[in-house]
C-alpha positions in Angstrom: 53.7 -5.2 49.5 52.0 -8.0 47.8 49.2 -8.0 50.2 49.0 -4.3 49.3 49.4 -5.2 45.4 46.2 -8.3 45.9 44.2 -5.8 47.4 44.4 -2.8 45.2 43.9 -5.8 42.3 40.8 -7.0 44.0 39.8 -3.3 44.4 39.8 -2.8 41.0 38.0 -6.5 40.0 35.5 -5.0 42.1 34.8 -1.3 40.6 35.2 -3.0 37.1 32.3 -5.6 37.8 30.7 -3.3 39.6 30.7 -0.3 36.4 30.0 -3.6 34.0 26.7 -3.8 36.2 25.8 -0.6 36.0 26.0 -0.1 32.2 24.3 -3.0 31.6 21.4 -2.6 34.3 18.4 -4.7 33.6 14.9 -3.5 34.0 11.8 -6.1 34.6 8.1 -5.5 34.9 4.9 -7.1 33.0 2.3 -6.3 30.7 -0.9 -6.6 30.5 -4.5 -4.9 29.7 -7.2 -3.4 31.6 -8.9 -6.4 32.6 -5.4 -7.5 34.4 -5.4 -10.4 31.1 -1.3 -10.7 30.0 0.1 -9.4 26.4 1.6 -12.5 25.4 4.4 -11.0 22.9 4.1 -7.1 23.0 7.1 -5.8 22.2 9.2 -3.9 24.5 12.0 -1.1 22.7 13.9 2.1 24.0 13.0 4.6 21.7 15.9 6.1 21.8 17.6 2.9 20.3 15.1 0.9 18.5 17.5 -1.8 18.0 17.5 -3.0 21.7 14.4 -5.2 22.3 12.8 -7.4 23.9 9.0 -9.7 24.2 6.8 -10.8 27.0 6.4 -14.3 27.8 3.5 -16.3 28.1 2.8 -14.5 31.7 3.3 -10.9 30.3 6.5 -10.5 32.1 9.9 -9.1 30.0 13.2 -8.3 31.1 15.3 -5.7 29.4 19.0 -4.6 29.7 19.5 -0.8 29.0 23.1 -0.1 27.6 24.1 2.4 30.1 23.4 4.2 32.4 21.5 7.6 30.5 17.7 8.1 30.8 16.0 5.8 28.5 12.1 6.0 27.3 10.8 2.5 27.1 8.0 1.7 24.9 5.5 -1.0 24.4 3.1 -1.8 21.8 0.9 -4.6 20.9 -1.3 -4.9 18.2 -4.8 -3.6 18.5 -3.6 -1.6 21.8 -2.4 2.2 22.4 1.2 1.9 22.7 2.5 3.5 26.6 5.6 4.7 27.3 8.3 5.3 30.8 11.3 7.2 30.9 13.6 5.1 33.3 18.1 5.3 34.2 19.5 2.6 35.4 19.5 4.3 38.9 16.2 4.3 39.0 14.0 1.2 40.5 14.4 -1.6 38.0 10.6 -2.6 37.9 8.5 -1.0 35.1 4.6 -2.5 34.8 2.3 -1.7 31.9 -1.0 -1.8 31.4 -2.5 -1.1 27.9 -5.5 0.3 26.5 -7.1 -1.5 23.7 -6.6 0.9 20.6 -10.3 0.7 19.1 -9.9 2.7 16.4 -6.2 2.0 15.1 -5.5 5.5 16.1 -2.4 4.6 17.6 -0.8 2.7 14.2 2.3 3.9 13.0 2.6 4.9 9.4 4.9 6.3 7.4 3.3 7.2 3.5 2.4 10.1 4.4 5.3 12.5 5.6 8.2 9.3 4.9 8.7 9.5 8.6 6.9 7.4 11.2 4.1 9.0 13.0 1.3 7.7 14.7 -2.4 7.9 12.8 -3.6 10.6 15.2 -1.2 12.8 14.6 -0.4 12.5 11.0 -1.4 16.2 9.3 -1.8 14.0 6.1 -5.1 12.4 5.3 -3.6 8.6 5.6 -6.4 5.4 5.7 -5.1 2.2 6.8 -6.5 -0.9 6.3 -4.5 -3.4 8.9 -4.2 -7.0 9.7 -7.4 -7.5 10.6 -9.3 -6.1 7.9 -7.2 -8.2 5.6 -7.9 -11.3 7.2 -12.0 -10.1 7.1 -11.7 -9.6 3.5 -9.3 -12.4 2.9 -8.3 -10.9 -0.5 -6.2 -12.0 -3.0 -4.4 -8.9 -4.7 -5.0 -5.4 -4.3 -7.7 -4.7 -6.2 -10.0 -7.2 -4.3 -8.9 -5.5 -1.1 -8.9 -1.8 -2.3 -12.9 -2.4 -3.8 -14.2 -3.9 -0.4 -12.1 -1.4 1.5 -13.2 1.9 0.1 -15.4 3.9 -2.0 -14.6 6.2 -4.6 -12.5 3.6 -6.4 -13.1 0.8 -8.8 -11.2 -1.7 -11.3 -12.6 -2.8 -14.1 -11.6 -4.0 -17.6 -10.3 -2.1 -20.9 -9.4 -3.4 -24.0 -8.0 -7.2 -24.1 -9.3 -7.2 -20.6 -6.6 -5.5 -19.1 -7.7 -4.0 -15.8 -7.6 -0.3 -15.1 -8.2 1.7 -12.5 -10.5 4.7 -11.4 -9.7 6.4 -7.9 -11.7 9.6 -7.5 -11.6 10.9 -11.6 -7.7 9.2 -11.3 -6.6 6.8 -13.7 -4.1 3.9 -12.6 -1.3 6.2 -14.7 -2.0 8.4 -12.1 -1.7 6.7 -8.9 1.6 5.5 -7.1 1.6 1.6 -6.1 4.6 1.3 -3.4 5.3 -2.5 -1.8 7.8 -0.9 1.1 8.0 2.4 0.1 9.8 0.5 -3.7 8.3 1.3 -7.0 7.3 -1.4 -9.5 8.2 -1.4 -13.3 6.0 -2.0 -16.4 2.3 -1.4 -17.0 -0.8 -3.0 -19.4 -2.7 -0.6 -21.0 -1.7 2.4 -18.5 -1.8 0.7 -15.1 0.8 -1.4 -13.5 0.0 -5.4 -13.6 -1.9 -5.2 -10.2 -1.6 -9.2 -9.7 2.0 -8.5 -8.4 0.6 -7.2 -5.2 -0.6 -10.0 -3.5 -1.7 -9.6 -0.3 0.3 -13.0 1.2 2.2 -11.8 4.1 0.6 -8.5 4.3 1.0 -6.4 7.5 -1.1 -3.3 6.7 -1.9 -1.1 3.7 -1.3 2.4 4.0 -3.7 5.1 1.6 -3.0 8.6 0.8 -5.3 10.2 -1.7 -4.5 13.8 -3.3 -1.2 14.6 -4.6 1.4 13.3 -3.0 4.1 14.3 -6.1 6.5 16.4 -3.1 7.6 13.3 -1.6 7.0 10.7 -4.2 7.2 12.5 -7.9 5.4 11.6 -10.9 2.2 9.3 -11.0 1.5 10.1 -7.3 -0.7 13.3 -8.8 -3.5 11.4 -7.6 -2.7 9.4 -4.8 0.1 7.2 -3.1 -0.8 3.5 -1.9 1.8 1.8 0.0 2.0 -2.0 0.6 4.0 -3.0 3.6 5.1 -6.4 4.7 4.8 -9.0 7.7 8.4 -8.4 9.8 8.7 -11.0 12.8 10.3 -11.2 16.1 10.4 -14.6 17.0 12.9 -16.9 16.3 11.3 -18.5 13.9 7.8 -18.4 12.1 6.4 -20.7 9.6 2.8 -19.7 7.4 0.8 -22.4 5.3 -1.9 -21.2 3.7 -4.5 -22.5 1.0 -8.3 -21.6 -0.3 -10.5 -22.8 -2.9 -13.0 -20.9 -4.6 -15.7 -21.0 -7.5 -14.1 -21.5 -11.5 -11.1 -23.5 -9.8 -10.1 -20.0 -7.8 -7.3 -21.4 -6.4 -4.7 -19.4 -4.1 -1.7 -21.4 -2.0 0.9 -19.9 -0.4 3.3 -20.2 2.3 6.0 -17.6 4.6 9.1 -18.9 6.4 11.2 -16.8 8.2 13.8 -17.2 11.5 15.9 -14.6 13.8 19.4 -16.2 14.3 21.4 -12.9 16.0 22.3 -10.4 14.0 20.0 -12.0 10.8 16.6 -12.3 9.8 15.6 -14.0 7.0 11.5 -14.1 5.0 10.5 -15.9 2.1 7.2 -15.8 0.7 5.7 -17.6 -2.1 2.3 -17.9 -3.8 0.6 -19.6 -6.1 -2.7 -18.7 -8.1 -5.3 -20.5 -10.6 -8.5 -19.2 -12.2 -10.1 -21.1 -14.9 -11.7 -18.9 -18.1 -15.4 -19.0 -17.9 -18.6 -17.6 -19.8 -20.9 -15.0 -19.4 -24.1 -13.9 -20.8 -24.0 -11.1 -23.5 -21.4 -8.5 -22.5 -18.9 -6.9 -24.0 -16.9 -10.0 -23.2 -18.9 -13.1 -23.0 -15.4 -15.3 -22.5 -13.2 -14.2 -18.9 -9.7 -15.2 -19.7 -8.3 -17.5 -16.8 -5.0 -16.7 -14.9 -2.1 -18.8 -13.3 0.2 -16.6 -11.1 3.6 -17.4 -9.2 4.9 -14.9 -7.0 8.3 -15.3 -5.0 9.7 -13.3 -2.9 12.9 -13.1 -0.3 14.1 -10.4 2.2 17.2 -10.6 4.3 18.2 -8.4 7.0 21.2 -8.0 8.5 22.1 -5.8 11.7 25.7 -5.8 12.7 25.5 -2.8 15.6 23.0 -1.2 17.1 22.9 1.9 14.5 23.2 0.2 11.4 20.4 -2.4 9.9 21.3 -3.4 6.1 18.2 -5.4 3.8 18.3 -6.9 0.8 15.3 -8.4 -1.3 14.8 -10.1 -4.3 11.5 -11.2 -6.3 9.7 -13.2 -9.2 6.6 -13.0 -10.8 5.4 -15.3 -13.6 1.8 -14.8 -14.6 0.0 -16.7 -17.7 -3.6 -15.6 -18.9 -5.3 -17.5 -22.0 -5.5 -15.1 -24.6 -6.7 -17.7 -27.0 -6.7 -21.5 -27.2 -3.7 -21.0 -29.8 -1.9 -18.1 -27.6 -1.0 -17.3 -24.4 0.0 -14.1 -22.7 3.3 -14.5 -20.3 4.4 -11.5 -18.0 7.3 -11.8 -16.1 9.0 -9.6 -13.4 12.1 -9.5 -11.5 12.7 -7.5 -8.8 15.9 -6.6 -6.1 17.4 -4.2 -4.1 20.1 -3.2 -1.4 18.8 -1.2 1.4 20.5 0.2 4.5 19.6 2.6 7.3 22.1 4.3 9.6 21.4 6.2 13.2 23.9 8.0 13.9 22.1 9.2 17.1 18.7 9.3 18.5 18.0 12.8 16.9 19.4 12.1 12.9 19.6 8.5 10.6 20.5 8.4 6.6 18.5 6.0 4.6 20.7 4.7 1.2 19.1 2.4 -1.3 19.5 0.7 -4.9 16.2 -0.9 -6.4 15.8 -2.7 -9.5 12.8 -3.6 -11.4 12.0 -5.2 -14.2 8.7 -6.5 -16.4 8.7 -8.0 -19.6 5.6 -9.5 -21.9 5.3 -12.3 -24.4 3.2 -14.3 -26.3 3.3 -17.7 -26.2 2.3 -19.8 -29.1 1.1 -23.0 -28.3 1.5 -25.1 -31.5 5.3 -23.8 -31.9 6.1 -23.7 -28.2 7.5 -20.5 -29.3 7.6 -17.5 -26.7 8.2 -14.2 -28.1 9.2 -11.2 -26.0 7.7 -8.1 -27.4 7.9 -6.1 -24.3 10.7 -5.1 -21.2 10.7 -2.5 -18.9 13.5 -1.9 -16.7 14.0 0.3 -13.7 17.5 1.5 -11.8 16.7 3.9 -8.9 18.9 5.2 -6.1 17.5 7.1 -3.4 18.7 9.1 -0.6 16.9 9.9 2.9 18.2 12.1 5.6 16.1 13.0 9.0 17.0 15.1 11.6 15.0 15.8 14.9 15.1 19.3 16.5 13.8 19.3 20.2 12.4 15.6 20.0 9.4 16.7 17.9 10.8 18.7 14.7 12.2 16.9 11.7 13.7 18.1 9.1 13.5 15.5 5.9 15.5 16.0 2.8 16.3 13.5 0.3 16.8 12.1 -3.5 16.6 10.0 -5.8 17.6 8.7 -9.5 15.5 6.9 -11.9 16.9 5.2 -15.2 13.8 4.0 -17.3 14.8 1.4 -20.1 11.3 0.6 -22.3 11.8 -1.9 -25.4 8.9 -2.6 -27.8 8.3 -4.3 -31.4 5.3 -1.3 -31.0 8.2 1.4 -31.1 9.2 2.6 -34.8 11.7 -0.4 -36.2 11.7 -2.0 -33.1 13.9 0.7 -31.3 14.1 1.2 -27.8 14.3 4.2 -25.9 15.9 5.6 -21.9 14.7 8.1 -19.8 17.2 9.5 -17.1 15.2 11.1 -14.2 16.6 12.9 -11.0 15.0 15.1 -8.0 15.6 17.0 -5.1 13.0 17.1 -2.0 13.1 18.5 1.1 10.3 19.0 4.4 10.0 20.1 7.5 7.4 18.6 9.9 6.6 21.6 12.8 5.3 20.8 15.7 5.4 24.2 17.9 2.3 22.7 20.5 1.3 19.6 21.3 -2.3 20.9 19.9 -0.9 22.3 16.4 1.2 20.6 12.9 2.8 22.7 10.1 4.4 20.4 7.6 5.8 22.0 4.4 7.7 20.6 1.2 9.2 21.4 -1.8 10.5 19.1 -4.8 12.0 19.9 -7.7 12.0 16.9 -11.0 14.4 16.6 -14.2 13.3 14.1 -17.3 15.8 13.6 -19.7 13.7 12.6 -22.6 10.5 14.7 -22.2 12.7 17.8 -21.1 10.5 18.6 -18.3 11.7 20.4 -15.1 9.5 20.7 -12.6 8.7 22.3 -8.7 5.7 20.5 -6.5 5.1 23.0 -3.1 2.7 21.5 -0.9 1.6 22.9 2.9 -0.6 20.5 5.6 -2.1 22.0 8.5 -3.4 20.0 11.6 -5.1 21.3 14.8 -6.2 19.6 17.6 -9.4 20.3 19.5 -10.1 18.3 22.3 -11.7 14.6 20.5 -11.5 16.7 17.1 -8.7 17.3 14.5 -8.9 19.4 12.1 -6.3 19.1 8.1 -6.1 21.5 5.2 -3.9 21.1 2.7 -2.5 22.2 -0.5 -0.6 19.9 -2.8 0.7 20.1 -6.6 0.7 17.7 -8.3 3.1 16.4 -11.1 3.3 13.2 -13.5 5.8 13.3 -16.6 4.5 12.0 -20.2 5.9 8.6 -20.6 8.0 6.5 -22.7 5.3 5.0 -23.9 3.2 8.1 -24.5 5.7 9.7 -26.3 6.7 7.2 -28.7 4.9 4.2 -28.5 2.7 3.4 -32.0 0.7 0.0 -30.9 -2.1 -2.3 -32.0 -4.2 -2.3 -29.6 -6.4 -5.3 -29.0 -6.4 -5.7 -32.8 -8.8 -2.7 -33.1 -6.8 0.2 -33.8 -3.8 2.0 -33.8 -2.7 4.2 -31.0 0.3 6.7 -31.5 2.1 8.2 -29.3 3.1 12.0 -29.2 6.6 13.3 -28.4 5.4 16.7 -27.7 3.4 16.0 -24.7 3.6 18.6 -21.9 3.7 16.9 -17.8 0.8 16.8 -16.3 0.0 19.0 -13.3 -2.4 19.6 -10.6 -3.8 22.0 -7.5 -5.1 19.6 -4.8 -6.6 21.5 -1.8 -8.5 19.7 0.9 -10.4 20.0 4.3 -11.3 17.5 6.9 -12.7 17.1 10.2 -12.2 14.3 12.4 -13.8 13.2 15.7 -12.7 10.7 18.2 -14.8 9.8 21.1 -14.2 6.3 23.0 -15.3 3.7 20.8 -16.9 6.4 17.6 -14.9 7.7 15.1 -16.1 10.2 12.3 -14.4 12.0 9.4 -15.7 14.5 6.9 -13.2 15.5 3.9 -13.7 17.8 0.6 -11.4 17.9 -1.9 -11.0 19.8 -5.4 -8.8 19.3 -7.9 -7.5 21.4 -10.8 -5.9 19.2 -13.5 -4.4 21.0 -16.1 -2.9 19.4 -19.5 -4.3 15.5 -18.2 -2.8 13.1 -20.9 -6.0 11.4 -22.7 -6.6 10.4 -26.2 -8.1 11.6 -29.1 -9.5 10.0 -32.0 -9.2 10.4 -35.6 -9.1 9.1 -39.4 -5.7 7.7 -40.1 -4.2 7.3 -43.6 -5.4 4.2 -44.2 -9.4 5.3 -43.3 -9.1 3.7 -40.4 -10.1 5.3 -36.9 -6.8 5.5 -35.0 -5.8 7.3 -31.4 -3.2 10.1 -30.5 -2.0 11.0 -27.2 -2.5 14.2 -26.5 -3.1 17.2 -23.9 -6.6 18.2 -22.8 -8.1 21.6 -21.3 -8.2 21.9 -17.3 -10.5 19.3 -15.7 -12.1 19.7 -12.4 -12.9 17.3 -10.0 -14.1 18.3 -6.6 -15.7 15.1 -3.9 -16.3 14.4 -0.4 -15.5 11.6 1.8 -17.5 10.7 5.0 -16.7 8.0 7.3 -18.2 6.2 10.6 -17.2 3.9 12.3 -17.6 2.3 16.1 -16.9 -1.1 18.0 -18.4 -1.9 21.2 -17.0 -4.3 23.7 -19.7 -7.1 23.0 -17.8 -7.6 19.7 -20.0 -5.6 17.7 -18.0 -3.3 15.0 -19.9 -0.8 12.3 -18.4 1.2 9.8 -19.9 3.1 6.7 -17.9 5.1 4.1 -19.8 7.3 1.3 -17.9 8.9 -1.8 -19.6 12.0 -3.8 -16.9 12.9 -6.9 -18.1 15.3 -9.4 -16.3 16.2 -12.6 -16.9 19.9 -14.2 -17.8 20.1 -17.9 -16.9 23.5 -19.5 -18.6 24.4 -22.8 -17.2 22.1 -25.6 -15.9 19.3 -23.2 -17.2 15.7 -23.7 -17.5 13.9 -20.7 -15.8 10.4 -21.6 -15.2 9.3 -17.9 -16.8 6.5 -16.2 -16.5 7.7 -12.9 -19.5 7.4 -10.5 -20.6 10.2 -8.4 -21.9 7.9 -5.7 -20.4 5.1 -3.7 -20.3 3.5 -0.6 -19.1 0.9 1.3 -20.5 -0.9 4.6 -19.2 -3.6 7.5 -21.2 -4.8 10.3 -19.4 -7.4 12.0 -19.4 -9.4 15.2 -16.0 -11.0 17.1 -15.4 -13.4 20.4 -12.5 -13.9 21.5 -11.6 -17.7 23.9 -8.3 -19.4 25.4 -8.3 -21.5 22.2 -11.1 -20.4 19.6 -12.5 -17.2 18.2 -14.3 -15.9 15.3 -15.1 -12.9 13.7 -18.6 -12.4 11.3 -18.3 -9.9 9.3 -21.1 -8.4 6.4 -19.6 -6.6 3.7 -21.2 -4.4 1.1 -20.6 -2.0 -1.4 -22.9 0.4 -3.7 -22.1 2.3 -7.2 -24.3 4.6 -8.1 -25.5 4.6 -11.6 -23.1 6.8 -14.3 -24.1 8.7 -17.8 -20.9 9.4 -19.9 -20.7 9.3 -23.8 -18.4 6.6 -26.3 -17.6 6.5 -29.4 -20.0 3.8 -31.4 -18.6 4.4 -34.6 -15.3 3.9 -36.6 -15.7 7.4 -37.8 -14.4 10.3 -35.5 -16.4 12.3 -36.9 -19.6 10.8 -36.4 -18.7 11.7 -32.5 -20.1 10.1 -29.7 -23.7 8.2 -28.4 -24.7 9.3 -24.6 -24.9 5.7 -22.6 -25.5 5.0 -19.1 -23.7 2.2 -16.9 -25.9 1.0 -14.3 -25.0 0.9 -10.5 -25.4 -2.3 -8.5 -24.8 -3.8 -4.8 -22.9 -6.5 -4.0 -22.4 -8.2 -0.4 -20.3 -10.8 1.0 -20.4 -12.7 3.8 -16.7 -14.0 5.4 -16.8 -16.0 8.7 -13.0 -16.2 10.3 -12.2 -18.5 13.1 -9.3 -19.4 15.0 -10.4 -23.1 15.9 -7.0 -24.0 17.9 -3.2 -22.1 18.3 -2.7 -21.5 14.8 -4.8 -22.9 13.0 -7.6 -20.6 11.2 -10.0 -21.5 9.1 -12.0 -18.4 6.5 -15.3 -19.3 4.7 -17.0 -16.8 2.5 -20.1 -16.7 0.6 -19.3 -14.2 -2.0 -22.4 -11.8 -3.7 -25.0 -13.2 -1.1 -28.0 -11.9 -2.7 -26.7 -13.4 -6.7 -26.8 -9.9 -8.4 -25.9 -10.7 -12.2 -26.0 -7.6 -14.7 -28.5 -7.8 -17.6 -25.6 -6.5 -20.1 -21.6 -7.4 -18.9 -20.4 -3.8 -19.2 -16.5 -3.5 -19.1 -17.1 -1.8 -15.7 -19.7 -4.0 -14.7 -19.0 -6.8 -12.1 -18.0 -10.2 -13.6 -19.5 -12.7 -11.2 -22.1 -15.6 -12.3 -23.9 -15.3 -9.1 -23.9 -15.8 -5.5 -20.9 -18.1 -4.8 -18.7 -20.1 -2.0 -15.2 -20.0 -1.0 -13.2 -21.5 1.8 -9.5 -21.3 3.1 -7.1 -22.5 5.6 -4.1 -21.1 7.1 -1.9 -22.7 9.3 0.9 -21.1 11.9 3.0 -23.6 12.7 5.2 -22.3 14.9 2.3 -21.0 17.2 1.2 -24.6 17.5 4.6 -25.0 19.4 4.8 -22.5 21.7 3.9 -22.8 25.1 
C-alpha cells in the first residue's frame, strides 16, 4: 500500500511539473536584418499581452516564456525597421527567427494623436507627420519651436508685444493649436500662446503632428491642429544621459536623464538647464533681445504589479527668468503632476483613468528690492476617462471623458478678482476597418463651459483607401475652441502701450475643416499631396478703438467667417549609400470678402529642404545633414497710428532663406558628439521685423552627449 501511495505521489509530481512546463513554455530564435547583421536590443512582445517581454543580446538571440499554452502573436520591432510578426502555442516548435526590413520611410511608427489608439503610420486615416529620433538628433533643437520651424513649412514663431513669442500654423494662431507632452495639457499662456520653453526637446522620443481640427478627440484649442510631445521610455535595466552644448551669445543648454528597471518599477528623471545672454541688433522693432535662463525638471514613475494593470505617476518644474529690464525681471514658474493608470482587462478591451494638474504663474522681479511679485496663476484640474474595445481584432470602439477646472488669477482682472471655469465633455469613435484595403473612422463630441455657457457638438468622418503603393484620406472635421478666461474678462496693460479689454459676450469659435490627400509609397520614395479649406466662423481677434481717456485701446471681439484654403506637398527618399532627400512646400491663402482688412502675417509660400548623408561602423558613424528653409515674402496692413480711425498703412514683410549645417557623429559606444554652423550663408534683415529672424549672422555651435550605460555594455 505505501508502494502504491509513493507511486501515485510520484505520478502526480510528475503531471504537475510536467503541466508547470507546459504553461510556461519558452520560445527562442534570433534577430537580425537582411544582410544576416544582428539587432542588438529589438524588442520582442506578445501582442496579445504587451506586458510580457523580452530583448536580444549582443548576438540577436532572445528567449521568451509564453504564459500558457493559447496561440500567441509574437512581435518584434526595432527602431528604423518594419516591425514582423508569428503566431506561435506552446505546442508548436519552440524556435522563431526574424529577419527585419529596414523601415525607410518610418511607415511602420506607431502613433497615437491621431485616433487616441495606436496605429501604425501607414495605416492611420488621419493626416499624422512625425518627426522621430533621428530627426531630432539632425536638428539638435532646443524647444519646440526650433524643431517645429526646421521641421515643417507652413508654420512660424515669431515675436509680439514685450517679445512674447506667438505662433502662426497655416492662418492658426498659438490660441488655436493643442500642445500635448504625453497626450497631457499644459496650463497658462503669454500673450495667447502657451510658454513654448516648457517643451524642451531633452529626452524626446518622437513628435507626433496633426493639422486640421482635431476638437472630436481633444476639444477646444485643437481647431487648428493637435501637436503631441512624447517621451524617451527604456527597457534596460538602467540608463544614464549626459548632455551639454554651447552656442553663440553664451547659448548654453545642459541636461542630463537617469532612469533604471528594478521588476515591477521603472523610474526617469530628466533635467535641463538653459542660458542666453540679451544682445543687440541693428534697427528693428527691437534693437535689444532679452536673454533667458530656464530650468526644467521632470520625474516619471511607473509601476506594474500584474500583467493587465500598469499605474504612472509624473511630476514637474519649470523656472524660467528673461531680463525685462536691468531694474526688472520676468519669472514664470510651472508645476506640473498627475496619476495615471491603464487596465487590460483582455486582449480585446483596456480602460485608461487619469488626474492631471497643472499650474503657471508670472512675476516680476524687482531687482533693487529683491521683491517678487506674483501677478499671475493659472491652475488646471482635469480627469479623464478612456475606454477601447476591439471587435474582430481590427474594429475599435473608443469612448471617453474628461473634466476640466480652469482657475485664472490676475491684478489685470477688475479689483484683482479671480475667476473658474468648470468644463466637461463626452466623446465617442469608432475606427472601421471592413477590408484590409479600406478605413472609416467616425466621431462625435459634445462640450459644456460653465462660465462662457457654451454647449457644443464637433462630428468629424476620415476616409482612407488603399491602392496598391498609394493611399488615399478625406476628411471632414469641426472644429471648436471656447472664449477664454482671459478673453472674457481680462482688462490688461499691455507692454505699456495700451489697454486691452476683454468681452464677456464672446461666442466659441467654430470651424469646417475638409481635406484630401494622396500618398505614394514605392521602396525608398515617398510622396504626399494634401488640400485643405477651412471655414472659420466667429474667430476671436481684436479690434481697436478710442477709449475714454483718448487713448487707443483693444476689445476682444467676434469677426465675420474667414477662409483659409492650402496645400501641402512632400518628397522624400533615402538610398542605401546613405544619401537621404526630402522637400516640403506650403501654399496657404486667406479669402478677403468686401470690407475685410487683412491684418494677418501669414505667408502664402514656404518650404523646407534636407539633403543629408549617413555611415554607419562597428564603433563610429556620422550623419551630414543640410537644412533649409524659405518664406515667401507677405503684404498685410497695421495700424501706424494711435487713432482707430485713421485705419491702417499697407506694409510688406520680406521673405528670406536660412540654412544650417549639423554634422552628428557617434565617435565610440555612447559617446556623440553634434557641431552645427547655424545660417551658413549670414543672411541678416535690413529692418528686424517682429517676424523677421533674429540672428546676427552666420554662427557656430557644438554639443556633446554622453550614454553611459552603453559604454558598459558588452
Amino acid at each position: 500500500m505505501q508502494r502504491l501511495l509513493k507511486s501515485a505521489y510520484c505520478f502526480f509530481a510528475a503531471l504537475l511539473l510536467t503541466t508547470a512546463a507546459a504553461a510556461q513554455h519558452k520560445i527562442s530564435g534570433r534577430v537580425i536584418d537582411t544582410t544576416q547583421e544582428p539587432l542588438v536590443g529589438a524588442t520582442i512582445t506578445l501582442k496579445e499581452k504587451p506586458s510580457v517581454g523580452t530583448t536580444t543580446d549582443t548576438e540577436g538571440r532572445y528567449t521568451l516564456t509564453l504564459p500558457d499554452q493559447k496561440e500567441y502573436t509574437v512581435q518584434v520591432s526595432f527602431v528604423g525597421y518594419v516591425t514582423a510578426t508569428k503566431k506561435t502555442t506552446a505546442a508548436r516548435q519552440g524556435r522563431l527567427d526574424f529577419i527585419l526590413k529596414e523601415d525607410q520611410m518610418n511607415l511602420s511608427t506607431v502613433v497615437i494623436t491621431g485616433t487616441r489608439t495606436p496605429k501604425l503610420l501607414k495605416d492611420a486615416p488621419i493626416i499624422t507627420r512625425v518627426i522621430t529620433t533621428g530627426d531630432l538628433k539632425k536638428v539638435d533643437a532646443t524647444h519646440i519651436g526650433q524643431l517645429l520651424q526646421v521641421e515643417l513649412p507652413g508654420i512660424e514663431f515669431s515675436y509680439s508685444m514685450d517679445q512674447q513669442v506667438k505662433l502662426n500654423m497655416q492662418g492658426f494662431g498659438g490660441n488655436a493649436v493643442l500642445f500635448l507632452v504625453d497626450g497631457e495639457r499644459l496650463a497658462g499662456e503669454t500673450l495667447d500662446n502657451i510658454d513654448y520653453n516648457r517643451l524642451n526637446l531633452d529626452n524626446v522620443e518622437r513628435v507626433e503632428i496633426v493639422k486640421g481640427a482635431a476638437s472630436t478627440l481633444y476639444g477646444s484649442s485643437a481647431i487648428g491642429g493637435v501637436i503631441n510631445i512624447i517621451t524617451k521610455a527604456s527597457d534596460d535595466p538602467w540608463n544614464l544621459n549626459l548632455n551639454t552644448r554651447f552656442g553663440v551669445h553664451n547659448d548654453q543648454r545642459h541636461g542630463g536623464t537617469v532612469g533604471f528597471n528594478a521588476g515591477k518599477f521603472y523610474n526617469q528623471t530628466n533635467v535641463q538647464y538653459t542660458n542666453i545672454d540679451s544682445y543687440n541688433v541693428k534697427q528693428g522693432d527691437y534693437t535689444t533681445i532679452n536673454g533667458n535662463k530656464t530650468w526644467n525638471v521632470k520625474e516619471r514613475l511607473m509601476f506594474t504589479p500584474n500583467e493587465q494593470l500598469r499605474l504612472t505617476a509624473r511630476a514637474g518644474y519649470y523656472f524660467r527668468e528673461r531680463d525685462a529690464s536691468s531694474e526688472t525681471k520676468n519669472r514664470y514658474r510651472g508645476f506640473s503632476g498627475g496619476l495615471k493608470g491603464n487596465y487590460d482587462f483582455n486582449t480585446k478591451s483596456n480602460l485608461e483613468l487619469a488626474y492631471t494638474f497643472d499650474q503657471y504663474d508670472k512675476s516680476d522681479y524687482l531687482v533693487s528690492y529683491k521683491n517678487d511679485i506674483r501677478d499671475y496663476s493659472n491652475v488646471q484640474h482635469s480627469v479623464r476617462a478612456l475606454y477601447n474595445y476591439t471587435f474582430n481584432d481590427k474594429n475599435t470602439l473608443t469612448v471617453g471623458g474628461d473634466y476640466l477646472r480652469d482657475y485664472l488669477m490676475s491684478y489685470q482682472f477688475k479689483e484683482n478678482a479671480d475667476y473658474t471655469m468648470h468644463s466637461a465633455d463626452a466623446f465617442g469613435q469608432f475606427d472601421w476597418n471592413p477590408t484590409e484595403h479600406f478605413n472609416v473612422i467616425a466621431g462625435l463630441r459634445f462640450d459644456y463651459f460653465s462660465e462662457s455657457n457654451v454647449r457644443h457638438f464637433s462630428p468629424h468622418l476620415g476616409l482612407m483607401y488603399k491602392i496598391g503603393n498609394c493611399s488615399l484620406r478625406g476628411s471632414y472635421a469641426q472644429g471648436f475652441r471656447s472664449p477664454t478666461l482671459k478673453e472674457m474678462h481680462m482688462n490688461f496693460y499691455m507692454a505699456n502701450t495700451m489697454m486691452i479689454y476683454g468681452n464677456p459676450d464672446l461666442e466659441p469659435e467654430t470651424s469646417h475643416n475638409f481635406s484630401l490627400s494622396g500618398e505614394y509609397t514605392k521602396n525608398r520614395y515617398n510622396f504626399t499631396l494634401t488640400g485643405y479649406y477651412n471655414l472659420v466662423h466667429d474667430r476671436i481677434e481684436y479690434t481697436s478703438f478710442r477709449d475714454t481717456d483718448g487713448m487707443i485701446a483693444q476689445k476682444y471681439i467676434n469677426t465675420p467667417r474667414v477662409d483659409i484654403a492650402g496645400i501641402d506637398a512632400n518628397a522624400s527618399a533615402k538610398y542605401p549609400c546613405g544619401i537621404g532627400a526630402r522637400i516640403s512646400y506650403t501654399y496657404i491663402h486667406e479669402f478677403m470678402r468686401d470690407g475685410q482688412t487683412k491684418l494677418s502675417s501669414t505667408r502664402p509660400h514656404s518650404a523646407t529642404v534636407r539633403l543629408e548623408y549617413g555611415k554607419t561602423w562597428d564603433h563610429y558613424d556620422f550623419n551630414l545633414s543640410l537644412d533649409g528653409r524659405a518664406l515667401s515674402q507677405v503684404k498685410t496692413n497695421q495700424y501706424t497710428s494711435n487713432d482707430p480711425n485713421a485705419g491702417t498703412e499697407k506694409v510688406t514683410y520680406p521673405g528670406y532663406t536660412m540654412w544650417n549645417l549639423t554634422l552628428t557623429q557617434r565617435v565610440w559606444k555612447g559617446i556623440n558628439v553634434n557641431m552645427a554652423v547655424n545660417n551658413l550663408f549670414n543672411y541678416r534683415p535690413d529692418y528686424y521685423y517682429a517676424n523677421s529672424p533674429y540672428t546676427t549672422g552666420t554662427n557656430f555651435s557644438v554639443g556633446l552627449s554622453l550614454d553611459i550605460d552603453q559604454m558598459f555594455r558588452k
